[in-house]
C-alpha positions in Angstrom: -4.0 10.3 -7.0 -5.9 9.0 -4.1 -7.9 6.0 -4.6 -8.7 4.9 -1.3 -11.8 7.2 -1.7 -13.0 5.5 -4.7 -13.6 2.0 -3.2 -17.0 2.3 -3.3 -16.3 1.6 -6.9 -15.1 -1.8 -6.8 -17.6 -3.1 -4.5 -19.1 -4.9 -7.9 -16.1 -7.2 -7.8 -15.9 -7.2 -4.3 -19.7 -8.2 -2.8 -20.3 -11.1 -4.9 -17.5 -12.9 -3.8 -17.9 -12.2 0.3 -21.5 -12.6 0.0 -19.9 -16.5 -0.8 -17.9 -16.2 1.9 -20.2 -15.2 4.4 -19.6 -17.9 7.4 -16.0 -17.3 6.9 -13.9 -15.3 9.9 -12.9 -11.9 8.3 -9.5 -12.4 10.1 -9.1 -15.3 8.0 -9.4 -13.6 4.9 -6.8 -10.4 6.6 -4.5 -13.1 7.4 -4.4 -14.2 3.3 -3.6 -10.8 2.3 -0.7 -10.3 4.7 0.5 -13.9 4.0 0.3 -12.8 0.2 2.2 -9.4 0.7 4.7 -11.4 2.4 5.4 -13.3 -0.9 5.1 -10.6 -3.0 8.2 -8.7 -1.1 10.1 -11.9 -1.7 9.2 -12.2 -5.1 10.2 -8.5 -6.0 13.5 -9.2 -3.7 14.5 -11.7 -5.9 13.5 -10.2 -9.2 16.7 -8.6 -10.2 18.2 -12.1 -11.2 14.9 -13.5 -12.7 13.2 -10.5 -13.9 10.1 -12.9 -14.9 9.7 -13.0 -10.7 8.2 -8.7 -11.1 5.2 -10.2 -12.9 4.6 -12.5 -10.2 5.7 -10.3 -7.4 2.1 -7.8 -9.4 0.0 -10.6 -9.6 0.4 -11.2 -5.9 0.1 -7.4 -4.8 -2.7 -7.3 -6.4 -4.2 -10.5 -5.4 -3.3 -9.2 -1.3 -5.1 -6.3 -1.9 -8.3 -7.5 -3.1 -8.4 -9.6 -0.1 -7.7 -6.9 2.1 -10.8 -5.1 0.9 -12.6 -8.4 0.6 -12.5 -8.6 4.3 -14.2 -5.5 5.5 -16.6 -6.2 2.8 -17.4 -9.8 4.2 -17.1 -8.3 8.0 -19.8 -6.1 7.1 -22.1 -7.9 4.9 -21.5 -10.7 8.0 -22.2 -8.5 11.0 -19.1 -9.4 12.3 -17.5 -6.2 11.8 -15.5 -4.9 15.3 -13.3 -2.4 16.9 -10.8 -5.6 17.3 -10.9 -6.1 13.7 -10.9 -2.7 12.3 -7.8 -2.4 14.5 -5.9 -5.7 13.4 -7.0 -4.7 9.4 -4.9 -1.4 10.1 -2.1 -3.5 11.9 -1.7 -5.9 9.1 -2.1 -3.4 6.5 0.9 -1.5 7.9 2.8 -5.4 8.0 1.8 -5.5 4.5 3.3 -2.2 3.2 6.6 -3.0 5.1 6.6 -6.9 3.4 5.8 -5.1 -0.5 7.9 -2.3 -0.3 10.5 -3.7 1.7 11.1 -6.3 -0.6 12.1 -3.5 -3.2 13.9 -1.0 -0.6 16.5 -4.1 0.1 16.9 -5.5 -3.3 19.1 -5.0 -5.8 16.3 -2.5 -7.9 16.7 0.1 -5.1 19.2 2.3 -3.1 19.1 1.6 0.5 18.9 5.1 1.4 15.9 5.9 -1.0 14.5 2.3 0.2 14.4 3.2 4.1 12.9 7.3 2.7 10.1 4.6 0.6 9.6 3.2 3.7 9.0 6.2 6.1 7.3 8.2 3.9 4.5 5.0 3.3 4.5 4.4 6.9 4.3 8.1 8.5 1.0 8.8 5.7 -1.1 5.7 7.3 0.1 6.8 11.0 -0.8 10.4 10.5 -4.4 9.0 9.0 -5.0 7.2 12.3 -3.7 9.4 14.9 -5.6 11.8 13.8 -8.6 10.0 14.7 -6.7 9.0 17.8 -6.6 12.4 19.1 -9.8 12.7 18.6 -10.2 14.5 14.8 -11.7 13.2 12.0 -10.1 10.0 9.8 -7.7 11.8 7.6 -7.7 9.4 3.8 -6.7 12.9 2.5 -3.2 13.4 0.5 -1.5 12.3 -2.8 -0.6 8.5 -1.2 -3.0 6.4 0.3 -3.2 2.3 0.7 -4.7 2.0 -2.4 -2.5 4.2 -4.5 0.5 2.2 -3.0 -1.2 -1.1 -4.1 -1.9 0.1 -8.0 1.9 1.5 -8.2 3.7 -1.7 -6.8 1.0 -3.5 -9.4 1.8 -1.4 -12.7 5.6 -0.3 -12.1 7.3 -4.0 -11.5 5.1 -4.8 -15.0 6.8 -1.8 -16.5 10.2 -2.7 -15.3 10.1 -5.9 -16.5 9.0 -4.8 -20.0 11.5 -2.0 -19.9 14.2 -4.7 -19.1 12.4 -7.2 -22.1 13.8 -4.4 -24.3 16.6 -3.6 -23.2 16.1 -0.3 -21.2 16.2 -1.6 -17.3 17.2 1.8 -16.4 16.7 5.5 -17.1 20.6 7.3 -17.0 20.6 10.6 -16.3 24.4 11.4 -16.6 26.5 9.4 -14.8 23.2 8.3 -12.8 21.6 5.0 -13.4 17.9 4.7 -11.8 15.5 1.9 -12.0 12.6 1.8 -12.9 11.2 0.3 -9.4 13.2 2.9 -8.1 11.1 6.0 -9.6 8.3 4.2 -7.8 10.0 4.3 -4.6 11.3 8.1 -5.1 7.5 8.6 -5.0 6.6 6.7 -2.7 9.6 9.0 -0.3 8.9 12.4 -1.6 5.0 12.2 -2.0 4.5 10.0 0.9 5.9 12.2 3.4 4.6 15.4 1.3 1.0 13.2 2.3 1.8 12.7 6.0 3.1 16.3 6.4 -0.2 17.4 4.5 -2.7 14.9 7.1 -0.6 16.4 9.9 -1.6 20.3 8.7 -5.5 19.2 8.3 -5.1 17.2 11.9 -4.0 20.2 13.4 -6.6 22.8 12.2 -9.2 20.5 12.7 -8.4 20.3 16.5 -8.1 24.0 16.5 -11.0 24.3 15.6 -12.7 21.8 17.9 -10.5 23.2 20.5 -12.3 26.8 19.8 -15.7 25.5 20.2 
């Protein structure tokens, strides 16, 4: 379910816009989408007594991802695209996954356990993409998780809760267990996350054993 490598896709709703916003900073437009995450991981933190709050909390995650595609796209078109802002996208980006999903992990739609498991699994799968170009292999976007998998979940499942909870059915009970909706999303975001980063660690690691036999 990787989506990151279908970006190319999107680039019809994407290059219109930063060819508009040509003579603005790219760092500008980064600083929106982490501002925006920001508010989204309020909005889904205080969800649980306004449930209305999830559609917002969507709205926004998918507003702060658009802009966090829209800046590359407008560094490019630009010229202005840089090691220094390459390396503060991938810096706010990981803000960014900490603001969205933390905002769950510590609310009252998630276990604390399973949140801070969300949480590593997310962050290890985006570290294990760049360090492997860090040591010197390829950019690893491989794996079942990526940035923009992430972004389309935390956009579709707070919907789905909230219309789940509009009839009635918050939760799924499974004998004397009682689990969220947003929490299915974050028990894949733990178990396939880190299934993702230990997959990108495996390809990392033959790919430097193969350079290392050359």
């Amino acid at each position: 379910m990787v989506l990151d490598g279908q970006r190319g896709k999107v680039d019809f709703a994407l290059t219109p816009v930063a060819k508009k916003l040509i003579n603005v900073n790219p760092n500008i437009i980064s600083w929106i989408g982490l501002i925006l995450a920001f508010i989204s991981g309020l909005l889904f933190y205080f969800s649980f007594d306004g449930t209305y709050l999830l559609l917002a909390g969507a709205a926004v995650v998918l507003i702060s991802g658009y802009f966090d595609a829209l800046d590359g796209k407008v560094a490019k078109l630009s010229g202005k695209a840089s090691v220094k802002g390459d390396y503060l996208d991938h810096v706010f980006d990981r803000y960014a996954d900490i603001f969205m999903i933390g905002g769950v992990a510590i609310s009252a739609w998630c276990n604390p356990y399973l949140g801070m498991l969300a949480l590593v699994g997310v962050l290890l799968t985006s570290y294990m993409g760049t360090q492997a170009q860090a040591v010197g292999a390829p950019r690893l976007y491989a794996g079942l998780l990526g940035r923009a998998d992430r972004v389309i979940l935390s956009t579709v499942f707070p919907i789905f809760q909230y219309i789940m909870s509009a009839f009635g059915y918050p939760a799924l009970e499974i004998g004397d267990y009682t689990i969220y909706w947003m929490e299915i999303m974050m028990i894949w975001f733990a178990v396939v996350g880190n299934l993702t980063a230990i997959q990108r660690g495996i390809i990392t690691w033959k790919n430097l054993s193969r350079n290392a036999e050359k």
